[in-house]
C-alpha positions as CSV (number, residue, x, y, z in Angstrom):
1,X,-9.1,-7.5,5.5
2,X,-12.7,-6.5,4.9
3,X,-15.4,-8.7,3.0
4,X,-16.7,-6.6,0.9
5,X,-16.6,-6.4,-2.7
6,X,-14.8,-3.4,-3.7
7,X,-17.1,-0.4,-4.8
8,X,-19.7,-1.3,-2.6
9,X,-20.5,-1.7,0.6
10,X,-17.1,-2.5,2.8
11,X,-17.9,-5.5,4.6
12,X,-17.1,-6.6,8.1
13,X,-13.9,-7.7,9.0
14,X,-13.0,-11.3,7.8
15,X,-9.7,-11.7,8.2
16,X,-7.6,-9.7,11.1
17,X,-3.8,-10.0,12.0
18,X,-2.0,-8.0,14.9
19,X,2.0,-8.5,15.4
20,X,4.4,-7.4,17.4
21,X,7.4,-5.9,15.8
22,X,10.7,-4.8,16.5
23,X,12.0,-1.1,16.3
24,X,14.6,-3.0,13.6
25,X,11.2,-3.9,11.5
26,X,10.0,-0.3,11.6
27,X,13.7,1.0,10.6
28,X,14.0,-1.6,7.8
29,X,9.9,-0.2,6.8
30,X,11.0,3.4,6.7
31,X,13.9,2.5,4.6
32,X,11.8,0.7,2.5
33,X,9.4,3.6,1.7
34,X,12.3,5.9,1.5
35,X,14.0,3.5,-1.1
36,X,10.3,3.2,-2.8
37,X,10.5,7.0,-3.4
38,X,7.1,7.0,-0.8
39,X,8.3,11.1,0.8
40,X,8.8,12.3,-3.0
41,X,5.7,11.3,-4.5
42,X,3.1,13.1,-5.1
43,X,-0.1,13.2,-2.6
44,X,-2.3,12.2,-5.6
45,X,-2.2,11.6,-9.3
46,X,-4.5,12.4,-12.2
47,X,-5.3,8.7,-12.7
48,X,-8.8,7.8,-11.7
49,X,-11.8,5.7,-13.5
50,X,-14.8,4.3,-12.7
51,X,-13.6,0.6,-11.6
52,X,-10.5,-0.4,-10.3
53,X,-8.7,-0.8,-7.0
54,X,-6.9,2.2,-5.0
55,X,-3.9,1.9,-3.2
56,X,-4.2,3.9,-0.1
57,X,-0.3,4.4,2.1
58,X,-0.4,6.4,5.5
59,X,2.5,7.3,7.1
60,X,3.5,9.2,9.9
61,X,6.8,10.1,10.5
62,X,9.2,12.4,12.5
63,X,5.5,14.5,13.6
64,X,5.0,14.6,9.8
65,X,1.6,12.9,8.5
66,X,1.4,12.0,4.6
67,X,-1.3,9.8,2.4
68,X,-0.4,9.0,-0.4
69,X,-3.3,8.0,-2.9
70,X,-3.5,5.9,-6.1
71,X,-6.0,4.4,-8.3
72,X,-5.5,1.2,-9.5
73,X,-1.3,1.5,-9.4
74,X,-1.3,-1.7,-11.6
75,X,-2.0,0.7,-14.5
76,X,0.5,2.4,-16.3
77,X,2.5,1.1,-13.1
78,X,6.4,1.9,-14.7
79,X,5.5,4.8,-16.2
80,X,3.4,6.2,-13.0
81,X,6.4,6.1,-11.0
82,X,5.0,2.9,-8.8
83,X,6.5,-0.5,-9.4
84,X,9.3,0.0,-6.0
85,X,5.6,1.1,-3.8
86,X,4.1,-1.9,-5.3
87,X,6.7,-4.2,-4.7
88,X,7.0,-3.2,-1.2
89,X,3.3,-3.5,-0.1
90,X,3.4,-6.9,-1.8
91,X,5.8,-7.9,0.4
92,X,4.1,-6.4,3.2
93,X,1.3,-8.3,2.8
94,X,2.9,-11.3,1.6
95,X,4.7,-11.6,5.0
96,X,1.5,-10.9,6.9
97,X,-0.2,-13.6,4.9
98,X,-2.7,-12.3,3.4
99,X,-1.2,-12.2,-0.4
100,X,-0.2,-15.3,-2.2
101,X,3.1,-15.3,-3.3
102,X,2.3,-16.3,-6.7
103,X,-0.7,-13.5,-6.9
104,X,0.0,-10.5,-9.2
């Protein structure tokens, strides 16, 4: 996790966590993403503005690379086709500690 405030300069690193996990993790992460609708979704969207956050997902996969892009996915999030992705990275980064569990 950078410092930085976001539309500015990125910051140095302030918080960093590296984990081992188990080829079980990675299945259960890929069926995640395939559940989340991650390999169906479009690259990008037509949603931008001027101040938000952007959701950012890389993934390679079987040789395949894809990065997915969003701004902001708590806009419009049902109707944008994002409410499984958003779950999921929640829980990602709920389990890696760096989202509360009672943060939206």
């Amino acid at each position: 996790m950078l410092s930085g405030d976001g539309g500015y300069e990125l910051g140095k690193i302030a918080s960093e966590k590296e984990v081992k996990i188990t080829k079980r993790e990675v299945a259960d992460l890929i069926a995640s993403l395939e559940k989340a609708g991650f390999w169906k979704m479009s690259q990008k969207d037509d949603v931008t503005g001027y101040d938000g956050s952007q959701l950012i997902i890389e993934v390679i996969k079987g040789g395949e690379h894809r990065v997915c892009v969003r701004w902001t996915p708590e806009h419009n999030t049902e109707k944008r086709g994002l409410t499984d992705i958003i779950a999921l990275y929640k829980a990602q980064f709920q389990s890696a500690g760096f989202w509360k569990k009672d943060e939206k």
